[in-house]
Backbone bond lengths (Angstrom), bond angles and torsions (degrees), N, CA, C in turn:
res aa  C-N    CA-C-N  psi(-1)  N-CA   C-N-CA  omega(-1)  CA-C   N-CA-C  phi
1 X - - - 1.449 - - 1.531 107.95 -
2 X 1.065 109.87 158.59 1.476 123.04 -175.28 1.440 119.97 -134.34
3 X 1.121 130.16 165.36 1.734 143.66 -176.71 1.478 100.56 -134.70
4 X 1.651 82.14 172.63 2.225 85.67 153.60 1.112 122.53 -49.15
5 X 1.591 102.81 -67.63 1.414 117.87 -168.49 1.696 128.10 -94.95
6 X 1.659 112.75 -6.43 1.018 125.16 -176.64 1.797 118.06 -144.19
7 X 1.695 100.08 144.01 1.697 99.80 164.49 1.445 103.61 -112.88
8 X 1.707 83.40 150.40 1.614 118.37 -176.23 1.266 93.91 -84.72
9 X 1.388 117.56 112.09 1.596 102.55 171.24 1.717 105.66 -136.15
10 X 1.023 121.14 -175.29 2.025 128.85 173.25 1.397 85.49 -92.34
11 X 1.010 101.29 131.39 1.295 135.29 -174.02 2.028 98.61 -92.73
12 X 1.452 100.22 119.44 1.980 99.44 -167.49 1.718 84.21 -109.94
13 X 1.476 85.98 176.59 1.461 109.99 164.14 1.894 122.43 -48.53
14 X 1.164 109.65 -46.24 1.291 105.87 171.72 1.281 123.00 -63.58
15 X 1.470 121.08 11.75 1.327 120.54 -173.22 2.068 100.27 -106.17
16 X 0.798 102.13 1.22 1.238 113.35 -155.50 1.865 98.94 -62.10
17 X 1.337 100.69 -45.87 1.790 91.70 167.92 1.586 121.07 -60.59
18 X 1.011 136.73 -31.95 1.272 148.08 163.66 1.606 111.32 -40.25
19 X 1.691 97.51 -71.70 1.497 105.06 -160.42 1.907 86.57 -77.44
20 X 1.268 139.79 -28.66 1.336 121.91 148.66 1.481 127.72 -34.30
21 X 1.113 104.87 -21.81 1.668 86.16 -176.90 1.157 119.84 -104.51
22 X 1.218 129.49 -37.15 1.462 130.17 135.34 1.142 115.19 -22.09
23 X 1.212 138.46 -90.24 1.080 151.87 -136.16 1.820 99.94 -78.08
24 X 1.657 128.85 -14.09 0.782 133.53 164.68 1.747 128.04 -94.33
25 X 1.496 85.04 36.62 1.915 90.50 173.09 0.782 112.88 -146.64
26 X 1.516 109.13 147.38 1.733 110.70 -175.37 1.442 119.43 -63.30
27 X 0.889 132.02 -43.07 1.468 138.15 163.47 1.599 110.77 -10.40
28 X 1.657 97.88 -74.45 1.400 128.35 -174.97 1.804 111.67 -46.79
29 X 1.353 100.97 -48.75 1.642 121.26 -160.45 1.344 87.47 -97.19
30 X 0.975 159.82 -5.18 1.526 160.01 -179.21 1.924 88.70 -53.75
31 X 0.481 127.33 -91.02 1.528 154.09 178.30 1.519 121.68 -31.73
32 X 1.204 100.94 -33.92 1.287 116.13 -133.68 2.220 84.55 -111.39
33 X 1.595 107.96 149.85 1.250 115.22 -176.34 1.538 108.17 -79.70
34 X 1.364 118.38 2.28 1.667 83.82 -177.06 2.131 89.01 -117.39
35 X 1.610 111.80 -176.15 1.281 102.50 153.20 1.533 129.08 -80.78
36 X 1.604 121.85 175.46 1.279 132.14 -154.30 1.689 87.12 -84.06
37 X 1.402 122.05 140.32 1.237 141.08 -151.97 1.537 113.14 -98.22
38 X 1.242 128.12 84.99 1.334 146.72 -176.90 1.412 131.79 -39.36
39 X 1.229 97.97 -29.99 1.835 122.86 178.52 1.712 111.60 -167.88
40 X 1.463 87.03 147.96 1.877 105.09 174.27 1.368 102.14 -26.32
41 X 1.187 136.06 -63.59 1.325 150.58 -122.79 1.942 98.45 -84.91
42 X 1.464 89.63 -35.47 1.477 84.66 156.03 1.555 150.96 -68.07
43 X 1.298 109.14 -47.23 1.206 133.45 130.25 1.732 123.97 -22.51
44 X 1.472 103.89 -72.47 1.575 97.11 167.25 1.983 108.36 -46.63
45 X 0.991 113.46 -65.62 1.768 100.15 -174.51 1.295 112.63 -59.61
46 X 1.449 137.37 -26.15 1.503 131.09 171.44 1.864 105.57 -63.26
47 X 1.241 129.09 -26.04 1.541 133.97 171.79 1.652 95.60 -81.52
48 X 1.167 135.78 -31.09 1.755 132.53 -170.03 1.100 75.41 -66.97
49 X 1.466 119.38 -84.47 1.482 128.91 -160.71 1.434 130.83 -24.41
50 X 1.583 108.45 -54.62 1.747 135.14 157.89 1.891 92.14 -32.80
51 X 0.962 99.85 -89.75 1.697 125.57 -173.67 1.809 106.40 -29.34
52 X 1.050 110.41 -54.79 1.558 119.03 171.20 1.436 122.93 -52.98
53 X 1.011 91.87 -53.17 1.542 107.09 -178.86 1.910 112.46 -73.71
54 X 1.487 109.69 -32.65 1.316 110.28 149.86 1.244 138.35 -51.37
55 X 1.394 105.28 -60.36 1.355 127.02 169.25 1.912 112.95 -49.89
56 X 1.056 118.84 -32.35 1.676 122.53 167.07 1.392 129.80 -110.67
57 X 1.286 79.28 19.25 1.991 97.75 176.20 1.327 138.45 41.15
58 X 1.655 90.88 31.12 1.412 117.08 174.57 1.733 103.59 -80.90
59 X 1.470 139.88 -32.43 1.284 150.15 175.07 1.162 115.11 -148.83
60 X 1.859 105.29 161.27 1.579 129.82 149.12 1.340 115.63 -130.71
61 X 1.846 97.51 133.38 1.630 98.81 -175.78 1.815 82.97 -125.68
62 X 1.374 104.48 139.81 1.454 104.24 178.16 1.749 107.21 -105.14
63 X 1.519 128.68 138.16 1.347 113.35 -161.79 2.159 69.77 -92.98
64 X 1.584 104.34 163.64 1.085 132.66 -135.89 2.235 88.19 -134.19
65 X 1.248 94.69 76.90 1.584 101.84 172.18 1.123 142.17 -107.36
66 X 1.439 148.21 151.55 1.042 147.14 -175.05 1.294 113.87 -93.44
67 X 1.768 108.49 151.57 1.097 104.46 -152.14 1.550 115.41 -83.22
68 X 1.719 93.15 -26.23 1.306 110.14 -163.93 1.836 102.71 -73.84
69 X 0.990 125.26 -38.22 1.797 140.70 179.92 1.661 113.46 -103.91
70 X 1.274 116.31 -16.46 1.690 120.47 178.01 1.780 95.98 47.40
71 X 1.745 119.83 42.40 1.242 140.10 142.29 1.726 118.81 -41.83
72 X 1.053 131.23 99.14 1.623 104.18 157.65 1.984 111.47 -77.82
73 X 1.624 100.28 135.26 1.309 128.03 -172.11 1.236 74.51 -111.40
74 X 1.389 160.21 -96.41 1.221 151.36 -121.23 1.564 129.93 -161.31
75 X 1.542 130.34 -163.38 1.686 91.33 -172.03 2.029 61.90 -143.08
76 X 1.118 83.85 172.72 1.589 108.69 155.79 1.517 124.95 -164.30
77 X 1.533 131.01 111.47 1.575 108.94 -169.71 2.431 79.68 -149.35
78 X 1.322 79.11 -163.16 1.532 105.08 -166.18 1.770 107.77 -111.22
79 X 1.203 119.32 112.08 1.114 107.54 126.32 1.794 139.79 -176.34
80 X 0.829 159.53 -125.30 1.441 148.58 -120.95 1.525 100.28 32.96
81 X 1.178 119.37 33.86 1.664 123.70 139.18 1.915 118.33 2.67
82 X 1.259 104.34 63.65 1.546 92.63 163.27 1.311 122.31 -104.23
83 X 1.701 113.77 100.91 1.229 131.12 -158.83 1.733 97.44 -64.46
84 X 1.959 120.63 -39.11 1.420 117.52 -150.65 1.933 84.21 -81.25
85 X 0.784 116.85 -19.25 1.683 125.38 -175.01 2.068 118.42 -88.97
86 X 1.074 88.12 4.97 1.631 97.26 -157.48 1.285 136.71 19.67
87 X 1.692 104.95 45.85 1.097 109.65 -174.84 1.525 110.08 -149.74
88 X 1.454 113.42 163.84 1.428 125.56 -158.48 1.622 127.34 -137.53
89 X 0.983 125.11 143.89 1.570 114.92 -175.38 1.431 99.32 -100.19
90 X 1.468 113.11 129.29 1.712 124.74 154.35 1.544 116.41 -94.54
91 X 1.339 86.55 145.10 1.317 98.58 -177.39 2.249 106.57 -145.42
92 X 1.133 104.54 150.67 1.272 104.38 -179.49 1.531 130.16 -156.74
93 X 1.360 143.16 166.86 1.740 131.31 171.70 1.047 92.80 -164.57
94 X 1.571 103.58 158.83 1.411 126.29 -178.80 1.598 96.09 -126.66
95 X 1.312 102.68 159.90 1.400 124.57 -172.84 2.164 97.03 -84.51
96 X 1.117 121.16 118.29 1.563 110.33 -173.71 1.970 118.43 -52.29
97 X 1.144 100.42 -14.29 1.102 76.99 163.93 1.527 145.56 -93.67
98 X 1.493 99.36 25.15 1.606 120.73 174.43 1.266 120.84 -144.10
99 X 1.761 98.60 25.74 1.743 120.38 163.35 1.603 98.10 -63.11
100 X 1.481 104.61 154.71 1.492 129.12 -172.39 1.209 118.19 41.67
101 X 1.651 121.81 22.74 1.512 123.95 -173.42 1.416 94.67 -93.37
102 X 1.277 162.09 36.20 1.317 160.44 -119.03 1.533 100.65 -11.71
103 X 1.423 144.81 31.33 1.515 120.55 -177.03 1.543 116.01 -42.07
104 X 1.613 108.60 -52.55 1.355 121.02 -153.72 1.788 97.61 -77.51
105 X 0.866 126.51 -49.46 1.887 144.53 153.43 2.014 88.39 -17.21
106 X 0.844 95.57 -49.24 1.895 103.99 -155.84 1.802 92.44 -86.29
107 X 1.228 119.30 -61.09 1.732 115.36 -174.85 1.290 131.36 -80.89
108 X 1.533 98.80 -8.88 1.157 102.23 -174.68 1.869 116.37 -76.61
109 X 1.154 110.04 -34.20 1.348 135.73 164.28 1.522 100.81 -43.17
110 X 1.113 148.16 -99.38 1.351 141.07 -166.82 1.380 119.56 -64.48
111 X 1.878 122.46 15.54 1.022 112.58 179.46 1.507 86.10 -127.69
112 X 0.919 145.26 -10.87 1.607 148.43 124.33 1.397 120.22 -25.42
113 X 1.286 120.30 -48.21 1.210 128.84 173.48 1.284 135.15 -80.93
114 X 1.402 117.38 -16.04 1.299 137.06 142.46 1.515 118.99 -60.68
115 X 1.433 115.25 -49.75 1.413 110.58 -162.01 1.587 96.45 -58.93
116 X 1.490 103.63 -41.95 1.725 106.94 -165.77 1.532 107.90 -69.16
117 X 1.198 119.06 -36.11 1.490 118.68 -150.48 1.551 92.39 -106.87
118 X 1.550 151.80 -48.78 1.297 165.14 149.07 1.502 107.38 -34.72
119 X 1.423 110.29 -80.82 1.483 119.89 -147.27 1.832 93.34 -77.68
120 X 1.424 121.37 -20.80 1.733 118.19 -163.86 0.887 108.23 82.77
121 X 1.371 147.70 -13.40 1.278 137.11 -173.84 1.579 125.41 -57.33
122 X 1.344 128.45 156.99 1.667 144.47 -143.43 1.471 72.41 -127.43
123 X 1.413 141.96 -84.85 1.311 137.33 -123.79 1.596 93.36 -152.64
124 X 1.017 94.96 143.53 1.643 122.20 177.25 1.756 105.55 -125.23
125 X 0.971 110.04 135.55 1.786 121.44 177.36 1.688 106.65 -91.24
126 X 1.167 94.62 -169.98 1.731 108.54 156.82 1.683 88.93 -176.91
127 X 1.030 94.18 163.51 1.979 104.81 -178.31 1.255 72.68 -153.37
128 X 1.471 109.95 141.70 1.367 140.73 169.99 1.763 116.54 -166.79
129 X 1.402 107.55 129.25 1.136 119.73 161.92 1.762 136.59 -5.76
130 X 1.297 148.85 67.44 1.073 124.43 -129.21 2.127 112.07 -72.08
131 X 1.486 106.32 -6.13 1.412 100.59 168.95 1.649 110.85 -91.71
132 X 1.397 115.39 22.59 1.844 99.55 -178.70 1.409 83.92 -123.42
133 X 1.689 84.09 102.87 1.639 95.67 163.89 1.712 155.02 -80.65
134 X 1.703 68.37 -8.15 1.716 95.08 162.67 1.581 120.96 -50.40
135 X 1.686 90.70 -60.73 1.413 100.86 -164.59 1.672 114.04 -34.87
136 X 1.697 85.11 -58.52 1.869 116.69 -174.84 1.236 96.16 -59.42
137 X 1.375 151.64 -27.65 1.303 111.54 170.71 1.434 113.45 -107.91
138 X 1.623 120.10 8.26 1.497 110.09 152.75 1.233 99.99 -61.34
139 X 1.535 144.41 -66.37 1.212 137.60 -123.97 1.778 107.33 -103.97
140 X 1.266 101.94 -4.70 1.419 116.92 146.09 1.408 119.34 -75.80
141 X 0.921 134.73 -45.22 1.421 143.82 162.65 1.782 113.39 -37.75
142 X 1.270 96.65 -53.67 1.872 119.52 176.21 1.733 105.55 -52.21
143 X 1.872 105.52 -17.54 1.397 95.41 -150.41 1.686 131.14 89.69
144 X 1.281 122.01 -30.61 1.658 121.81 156.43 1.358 106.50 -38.29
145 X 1.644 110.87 142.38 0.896 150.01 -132.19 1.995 99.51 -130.65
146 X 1.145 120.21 100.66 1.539 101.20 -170.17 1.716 98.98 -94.26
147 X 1.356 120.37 149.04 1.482 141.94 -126.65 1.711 81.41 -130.01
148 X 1.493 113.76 -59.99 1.245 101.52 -143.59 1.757 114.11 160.22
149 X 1.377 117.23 149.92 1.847 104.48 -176.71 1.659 95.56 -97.37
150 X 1.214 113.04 154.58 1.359 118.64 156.45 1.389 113.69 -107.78
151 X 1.105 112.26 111.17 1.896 135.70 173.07 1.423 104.25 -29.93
152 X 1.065 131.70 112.53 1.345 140.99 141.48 2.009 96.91 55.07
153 X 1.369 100.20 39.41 1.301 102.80 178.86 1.598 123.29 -63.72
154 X 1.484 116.79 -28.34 1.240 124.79 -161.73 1.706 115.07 -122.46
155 X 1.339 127.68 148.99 0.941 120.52 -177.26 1.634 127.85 -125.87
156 X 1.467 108.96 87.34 1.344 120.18 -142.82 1.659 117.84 -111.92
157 X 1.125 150.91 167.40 1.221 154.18 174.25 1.970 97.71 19.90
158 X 0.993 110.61 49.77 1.280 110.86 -174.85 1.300 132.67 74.53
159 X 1.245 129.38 11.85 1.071 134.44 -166.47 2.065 115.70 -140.06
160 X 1.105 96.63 176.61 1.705 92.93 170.55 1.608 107.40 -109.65
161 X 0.901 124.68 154.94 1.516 119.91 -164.74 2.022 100.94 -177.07
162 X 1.712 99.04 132.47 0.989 123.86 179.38 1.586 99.09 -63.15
163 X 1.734 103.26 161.40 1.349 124.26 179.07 1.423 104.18 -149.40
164 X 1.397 116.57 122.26 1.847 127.24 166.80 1.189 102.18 -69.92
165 X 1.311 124.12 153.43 1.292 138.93 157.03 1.204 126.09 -127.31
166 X 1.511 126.19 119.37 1.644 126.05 173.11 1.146 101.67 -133.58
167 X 1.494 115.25 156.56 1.670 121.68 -178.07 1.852 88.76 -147.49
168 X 1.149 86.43 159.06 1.587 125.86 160.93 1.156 117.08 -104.06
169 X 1.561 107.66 128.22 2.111 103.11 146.88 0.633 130.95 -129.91
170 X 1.470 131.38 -173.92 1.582 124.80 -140.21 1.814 104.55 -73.86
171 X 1.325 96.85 -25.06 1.773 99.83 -166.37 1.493 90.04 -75.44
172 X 1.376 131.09 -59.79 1.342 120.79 172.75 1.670 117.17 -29.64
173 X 1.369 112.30 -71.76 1.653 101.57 174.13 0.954 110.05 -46.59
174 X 0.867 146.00 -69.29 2.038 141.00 -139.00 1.822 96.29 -62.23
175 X 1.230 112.10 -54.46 1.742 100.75 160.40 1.528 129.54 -19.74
């Protein structure tokens, strides 16, 4: 898939310095469920992982490139895949140096439109942090719908820590 400014592509092994560098700053990982990523090698198994989970049609994460360098800046795809539920969790990041450029405003749209029209899906989630306010007003932007926090739902970088929840459905998109 494609945009103006960006291709949707599978994100391979050679991307692995890219999604390393992102994924190796606090900024980035602030938010985000795993810790800030120490070496390539990490990175390389977070792309196995992507790939696996493709490959058994449990998820899609699309790496997030430019058009002009076919760079991945970031990934965005779906999953906790509940096929009997028709519905899916998104999740996504950008590399900071193409924060507030609308990327996610721009990809999120044709990867929305897949989930609904491709994958069958009724409802799409997002769980996000309730102090990253970015997220919430990308995914307000998308049209998601915020539901509600879940209390100390998750158990992350050592700690217990709240999670927002908003979803979309299909009747909402097609509007």
């Amino acid at each position: 898939m494609e945009t103006e400014r960006f291709l949707l592509r599978q994100i391979e092994a050679s991307d692995a310095q890219e999604v390393f560098h992102y994924f190796s700053q606090d900024e980035v990982m602030k938010y985000y469920d795993l810790d800030v990523l120490k070496d390539i090698s990490e990175a390389r198994k977070i792309i196995d992982n992507w790939q696996k989970r493709y490959h058994k049609n449990e998820g899609l994460r699309w790496g997030i490139a430019t058009k002009k360098d076919n760079k991945i800046i970031g990934s965005c795809g779906y999953h906790n895949w509940e096929k009997e539920h028709f519905k899916a969790e998104i999740g996504f990041e950008v590399t900071p140096e193409f924060w507030r450029t609308g990327v996610m405003t721009e990809v999120l749209e044709p990867i929305l439109k897949h989930g609904f029209e491709k994958m069958d899906l009724h409802r799409i989630e997002a769980l996000y942090d309730p102090e990253n306010i970015a997220s919430r007003r990308t995914l307000e932007k998308a049209g998601f719908v915020y539901e509600g926090t879940l209390r100390k739902s998750a158990f992350e970088k050592g700690r217990f820590c709240d999670a927002a929840i908003c979803s979309l459905l299909k009747e909402e998109f097609a509007k």
